[in-house]
C-alpha positions as CSV (number, residue, x, y, z in Angstrom):
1,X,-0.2,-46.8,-56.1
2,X,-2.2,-50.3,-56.5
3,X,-5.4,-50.6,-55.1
4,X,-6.8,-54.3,-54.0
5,X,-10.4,-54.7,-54.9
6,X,-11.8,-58.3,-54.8
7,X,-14.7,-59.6,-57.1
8,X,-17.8,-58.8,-54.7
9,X,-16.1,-56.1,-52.5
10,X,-17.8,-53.1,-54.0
11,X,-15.5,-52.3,-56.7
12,X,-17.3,-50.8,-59.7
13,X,-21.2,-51.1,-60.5
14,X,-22.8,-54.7,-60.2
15,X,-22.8,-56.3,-63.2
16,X,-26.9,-56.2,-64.9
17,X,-28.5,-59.4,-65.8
18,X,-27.8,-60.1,-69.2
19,X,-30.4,-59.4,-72.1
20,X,-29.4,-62.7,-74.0
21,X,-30.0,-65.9,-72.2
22,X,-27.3,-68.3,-74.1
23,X,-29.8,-71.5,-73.8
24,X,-31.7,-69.8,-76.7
25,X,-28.5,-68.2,-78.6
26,X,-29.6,-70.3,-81.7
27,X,-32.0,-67.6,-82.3
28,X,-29.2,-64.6,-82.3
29,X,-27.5,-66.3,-85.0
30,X,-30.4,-66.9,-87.5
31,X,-29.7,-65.3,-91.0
32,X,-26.1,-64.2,-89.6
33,X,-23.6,-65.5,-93.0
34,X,-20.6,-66.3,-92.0
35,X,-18.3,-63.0,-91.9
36,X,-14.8,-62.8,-93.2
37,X,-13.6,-61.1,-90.4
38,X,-9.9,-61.9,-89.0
39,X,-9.3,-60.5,-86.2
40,X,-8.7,-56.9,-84.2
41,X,-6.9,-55.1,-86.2
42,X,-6.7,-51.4,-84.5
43,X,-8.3,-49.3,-81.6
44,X,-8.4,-45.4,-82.2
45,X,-8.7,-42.2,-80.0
46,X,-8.6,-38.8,-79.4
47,X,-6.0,-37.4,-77.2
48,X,-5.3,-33.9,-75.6
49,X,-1.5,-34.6,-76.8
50,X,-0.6,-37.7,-79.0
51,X,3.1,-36.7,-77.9
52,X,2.2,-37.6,-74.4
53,X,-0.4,-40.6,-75.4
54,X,3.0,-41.8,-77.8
55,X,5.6,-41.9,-74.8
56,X,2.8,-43.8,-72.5
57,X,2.1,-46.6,-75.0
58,X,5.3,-46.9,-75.2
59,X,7.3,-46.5,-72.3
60,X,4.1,-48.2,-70.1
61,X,3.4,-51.0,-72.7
62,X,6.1,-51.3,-74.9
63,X,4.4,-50.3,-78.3
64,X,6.4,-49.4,-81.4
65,X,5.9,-46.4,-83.0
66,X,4.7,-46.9,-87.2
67,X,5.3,-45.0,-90.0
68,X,1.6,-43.4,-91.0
69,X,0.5,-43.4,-95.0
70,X,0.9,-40.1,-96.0
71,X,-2.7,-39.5,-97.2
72,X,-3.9,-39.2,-93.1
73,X,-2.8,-35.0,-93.3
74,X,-4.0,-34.4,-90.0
75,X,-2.1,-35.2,-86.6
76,X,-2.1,-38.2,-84.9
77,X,0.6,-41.4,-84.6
78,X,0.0,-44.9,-85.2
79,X,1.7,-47.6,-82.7
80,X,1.9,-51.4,-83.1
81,X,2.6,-54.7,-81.1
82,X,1.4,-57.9,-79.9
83,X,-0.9,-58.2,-83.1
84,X,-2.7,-55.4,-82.6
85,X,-2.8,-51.1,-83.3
86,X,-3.2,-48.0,-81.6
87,X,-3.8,-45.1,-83.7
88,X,-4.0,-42.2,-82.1
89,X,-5.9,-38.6,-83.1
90,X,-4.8,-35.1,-81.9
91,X,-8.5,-34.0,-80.2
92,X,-9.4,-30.4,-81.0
93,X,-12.2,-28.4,-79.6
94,X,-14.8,-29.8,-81.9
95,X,-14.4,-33.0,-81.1
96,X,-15.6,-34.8,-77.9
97,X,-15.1,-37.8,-76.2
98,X,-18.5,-39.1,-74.4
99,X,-16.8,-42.3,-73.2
100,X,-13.9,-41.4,-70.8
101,X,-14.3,-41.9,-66.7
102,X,-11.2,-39.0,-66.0
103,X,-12.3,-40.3,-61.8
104,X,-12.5,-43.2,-60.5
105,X,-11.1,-47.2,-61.7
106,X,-14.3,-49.0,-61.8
107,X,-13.5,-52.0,-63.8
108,X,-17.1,-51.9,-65.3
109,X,-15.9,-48.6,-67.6
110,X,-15.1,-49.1,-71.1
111,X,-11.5,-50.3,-71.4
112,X,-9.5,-52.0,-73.8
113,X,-7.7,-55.5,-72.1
114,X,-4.1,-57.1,-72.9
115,X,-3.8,-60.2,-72.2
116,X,-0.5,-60.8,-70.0
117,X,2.4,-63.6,-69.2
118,X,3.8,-61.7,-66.1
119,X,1.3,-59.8,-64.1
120,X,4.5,-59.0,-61.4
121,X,6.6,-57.6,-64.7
122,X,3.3,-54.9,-65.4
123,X,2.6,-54.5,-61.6
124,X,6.3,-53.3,-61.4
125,X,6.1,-51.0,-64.3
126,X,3.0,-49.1,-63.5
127,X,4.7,-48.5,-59.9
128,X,8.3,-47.3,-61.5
129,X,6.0,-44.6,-64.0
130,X,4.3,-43.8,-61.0
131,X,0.8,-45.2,-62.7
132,X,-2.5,-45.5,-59.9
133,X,-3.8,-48.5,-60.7
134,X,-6.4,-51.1,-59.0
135,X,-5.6,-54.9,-58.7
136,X,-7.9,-57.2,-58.3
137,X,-8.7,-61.4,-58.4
138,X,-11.8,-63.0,-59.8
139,X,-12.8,-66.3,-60.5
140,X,-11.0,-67.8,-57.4
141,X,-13.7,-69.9,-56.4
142,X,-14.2,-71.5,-59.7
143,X,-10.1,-72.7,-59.6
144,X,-9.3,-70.9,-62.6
145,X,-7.8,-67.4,-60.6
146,X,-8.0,-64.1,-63.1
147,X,-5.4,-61.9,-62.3
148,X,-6.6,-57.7,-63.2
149,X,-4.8,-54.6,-63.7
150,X,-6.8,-51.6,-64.4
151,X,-5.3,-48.0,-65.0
152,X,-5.8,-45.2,-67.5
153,X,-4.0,-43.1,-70.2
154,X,-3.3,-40.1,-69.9
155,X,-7.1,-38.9,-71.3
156,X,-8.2,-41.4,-68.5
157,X,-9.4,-44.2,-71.1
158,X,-9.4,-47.5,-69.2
159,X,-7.0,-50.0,-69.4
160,X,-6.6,-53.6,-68.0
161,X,-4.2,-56.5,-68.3
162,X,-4.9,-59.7,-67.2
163,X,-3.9,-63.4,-67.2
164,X,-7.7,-64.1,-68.9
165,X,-5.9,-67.2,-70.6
166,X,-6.4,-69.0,-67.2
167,X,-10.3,-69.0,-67.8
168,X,-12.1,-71.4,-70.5
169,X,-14.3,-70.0,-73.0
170,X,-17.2,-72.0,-74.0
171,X,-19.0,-70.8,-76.7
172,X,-23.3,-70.5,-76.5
173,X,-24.2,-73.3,-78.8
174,X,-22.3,-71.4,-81.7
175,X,-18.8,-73.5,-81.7
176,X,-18.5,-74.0,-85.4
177,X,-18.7,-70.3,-86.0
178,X,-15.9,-69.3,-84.4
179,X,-12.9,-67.9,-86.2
180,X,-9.2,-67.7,-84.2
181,X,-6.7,-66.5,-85.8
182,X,-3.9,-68.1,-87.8
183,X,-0.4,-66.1,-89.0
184,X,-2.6,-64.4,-91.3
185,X,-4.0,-61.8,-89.0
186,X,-1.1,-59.8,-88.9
187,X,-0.4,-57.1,-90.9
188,X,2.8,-57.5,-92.7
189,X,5.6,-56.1,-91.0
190,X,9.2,-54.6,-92.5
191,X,12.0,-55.7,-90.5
192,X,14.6,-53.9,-92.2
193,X,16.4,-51.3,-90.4
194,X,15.6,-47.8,-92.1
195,X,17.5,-45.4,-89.9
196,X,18.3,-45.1,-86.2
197,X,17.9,-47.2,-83.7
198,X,15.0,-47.6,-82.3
199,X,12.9,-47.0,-85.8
């Protein structure tokens, strides 16, 4: 089911020369306020079936399924964990998605990325659900190893996990504007138990 690809071993497109050299990021921030963003706070898509996009967030990832407000009168599901949400939208005809790869893994598709503890724990899932997925190591010669998972839903939207706390970021002459989140990022969350298990 896994697939080894190697940074450099032809895996995916070549990454293009960036458009932003960071010696001169000074200049991308001029006239940008300060911005009283928190953090992520939800991804959405369309699916072919939110029943089948619900039971593989869930069974593959371990998301929790939320209650939605009742106002959202159309069909869809949100799911929750690790600080961050999934709301999913039940695709009809009119509606298209442009961004989804149904082929190949290339690493360099759109994807969303979960940071991991225990890259052996996910590798094992995705072979128990019988998931394809490609595994890969960069940054080995720098001494700071990223381990990579990539595989898709099932409407073949990219996803990775990855040990990426093992790598340093060092922010382009624009330290003092970053914002990590504190407590606060969350959304609040009932822990009482409202009916059966599971809920």
């Amino acid at each position: 089911m896994g697939e080894e690809c190697k940074e450099g071993g032809g895996c995916g497109r070549h990454a293009a020369e960036g458009f932003v050299d960071p010696a001169d990021s000074a200049k991308l921030y001029e006239d940008v306020p300060p911005m009283p963003l928190m953090a992520l706070n939800h991804i959405s898509r369309l699916c072919k079936s939110v029943d089948e996009s619900v039971r593989f967030y869930v069974k593959a990832l371990g998301f929790v399924l939320i209650h939605r407000p009742p106002a959202l009168d159309f069909s869809g599901a949100w799911l929750f964990n690790y600080g961050v949400g999934i709301h999913l939208v039940q695709r009809d005809d009119a509606r298209r998605v442009p961004d989804v790869n149904p082929g190949e893994l290339d690493p360099m598709d759109n994807h969303i990325s979960f940071q991991c503890e225990d890259m052996g724990v996910m590798e094992r899932r995705l072979r128990e659900m019988r998931i394809r997925y490609m595994k890969r190591t960069i940054n080995e010669e720098e001494g700071s190893p990223i381990d990579q998972l990539f595989f898709k839903d099932p409407d073949g939207f990219m996803i990775e996990i990855c040990n990426c706390e093992n790598l340093e970021l060092v922010p382009a002459g624009a330290l003092g504007r970053l914002r990590l989140p504190r407590g606060r990022h969350n959304p609040p969350v009932q822990m009482v138990h409202h009916g059966g298990e599971g809920e």
